[in-house]
C-alpha positions in Angstrom: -26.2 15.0 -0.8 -23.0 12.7 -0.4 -20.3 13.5 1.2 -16.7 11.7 0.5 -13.4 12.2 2.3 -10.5 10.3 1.3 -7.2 9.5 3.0 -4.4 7.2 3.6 -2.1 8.6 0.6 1.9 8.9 1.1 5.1 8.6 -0.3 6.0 5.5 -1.0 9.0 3.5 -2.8 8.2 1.3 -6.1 7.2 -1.9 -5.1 5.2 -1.2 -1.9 1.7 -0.9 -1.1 -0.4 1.8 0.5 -4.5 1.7 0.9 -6.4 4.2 0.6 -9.8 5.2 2.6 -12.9 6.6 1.5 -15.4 7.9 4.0 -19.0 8.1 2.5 -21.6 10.2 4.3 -25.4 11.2 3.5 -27.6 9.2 0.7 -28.2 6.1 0.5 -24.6 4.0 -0.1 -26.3 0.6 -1.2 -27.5 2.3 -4.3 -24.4 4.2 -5.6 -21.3 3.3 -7.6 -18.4 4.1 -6.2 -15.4 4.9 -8.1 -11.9 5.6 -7.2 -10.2 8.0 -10.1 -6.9 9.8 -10.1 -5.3 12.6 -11.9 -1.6 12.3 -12.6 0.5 15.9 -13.1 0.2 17.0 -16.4 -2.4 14.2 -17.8 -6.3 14.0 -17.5 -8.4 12.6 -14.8 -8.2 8.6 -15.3 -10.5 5.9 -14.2 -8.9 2.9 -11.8 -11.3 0.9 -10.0 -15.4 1.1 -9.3 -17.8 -1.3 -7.7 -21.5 -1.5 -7.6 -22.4 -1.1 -3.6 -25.6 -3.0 -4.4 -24.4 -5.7 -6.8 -20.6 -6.3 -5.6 -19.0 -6.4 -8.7 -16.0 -5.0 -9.3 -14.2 -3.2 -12.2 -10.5 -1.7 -12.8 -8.5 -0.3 -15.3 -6.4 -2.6 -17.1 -2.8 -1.0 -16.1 -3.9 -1.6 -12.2 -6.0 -4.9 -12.8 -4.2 -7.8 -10.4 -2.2 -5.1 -8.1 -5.1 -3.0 -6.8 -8.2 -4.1 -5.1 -11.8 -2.2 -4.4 -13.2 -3.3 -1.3 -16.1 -2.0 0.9 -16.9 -2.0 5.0 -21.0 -1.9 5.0 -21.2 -1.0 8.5 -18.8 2.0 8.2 -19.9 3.3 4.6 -16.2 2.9 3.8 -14.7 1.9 0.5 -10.9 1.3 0.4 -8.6 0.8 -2.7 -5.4 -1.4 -1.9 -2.4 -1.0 -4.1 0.1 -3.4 -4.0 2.9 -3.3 -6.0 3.4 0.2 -7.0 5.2 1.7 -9.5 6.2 5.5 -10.3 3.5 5.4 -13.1 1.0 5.2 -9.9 1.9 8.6 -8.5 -1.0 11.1 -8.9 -3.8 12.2 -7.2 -6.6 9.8 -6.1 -9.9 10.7 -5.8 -13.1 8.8 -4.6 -16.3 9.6 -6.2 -19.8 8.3 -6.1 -23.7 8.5 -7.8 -25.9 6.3 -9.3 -25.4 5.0 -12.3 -27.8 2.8 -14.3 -26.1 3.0 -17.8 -22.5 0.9 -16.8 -21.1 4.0 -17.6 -19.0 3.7 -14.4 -15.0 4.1 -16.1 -16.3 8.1 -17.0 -15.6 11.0 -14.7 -18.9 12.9 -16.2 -21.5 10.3 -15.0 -20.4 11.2 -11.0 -21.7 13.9 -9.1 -20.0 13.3 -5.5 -16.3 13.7 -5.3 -13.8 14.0 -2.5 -11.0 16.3 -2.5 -8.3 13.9 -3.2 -5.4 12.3 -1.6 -1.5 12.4 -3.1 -0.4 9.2 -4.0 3.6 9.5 -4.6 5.5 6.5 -5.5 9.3 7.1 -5.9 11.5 4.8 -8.3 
């Protein structure tokens, strides 16, 4: 069983940054995806960035790709999303998630068992 807890969200004004911080506890970490989601109000659950612990690489959704980063800390079993350059379009709720996933499937919500309970994310125009 995995355990996630995120933090680090805020208010924040367009064009500033804010990075976010998942703590990962129980499993094994080095062979999970880890995905970082968010739900915006009124709209569906939507993918943003993932990264395979044991390969490195790194995926994002095109509207964040080149102003957020997914990044890890091995030693801590943290993964962190930095967002630079926010805009009002960001605001929503973030949630980390993890699970294997052998089928690159890693942009759906479906494919992850392990979710945190979210952090607000509010960026003001």
């Amino acid at each position: 069983q995995v355990q996630l807890v995120e933090s680090g969200g805020g208010l924040v004004q367009a064009g500033e940054s804010l990075k976010l911080s998942c703590a990962a506890s129980g499993g094994t970490p080095s062979t999970y995806f880890m995905g970082w989601f968010r739900r915006a109000p009124g709209k569906d659950r939507e993918f943003a960035a993932a990264f395979s612990w044991g390969g490195g690489s790194t995926y994002y959704v095109d509207s964040v790709q080149g102003r957020f980063s997914i990044s890890r800390d091995n030693a801590k079993n943290m993964v962190y999303l930095q967002m630079n350059d926010l805009k009002p379009e960001d605001t929503a709720i973030y949630y980390c998630a993890a699970d294997r996933l052998y089928n690159g499937r890693y942009s759906y919500a479906l494919e992850y068992r392990y979710w945190g309970q979210g952090t607000q994310v509010t960026v003001s125009s």
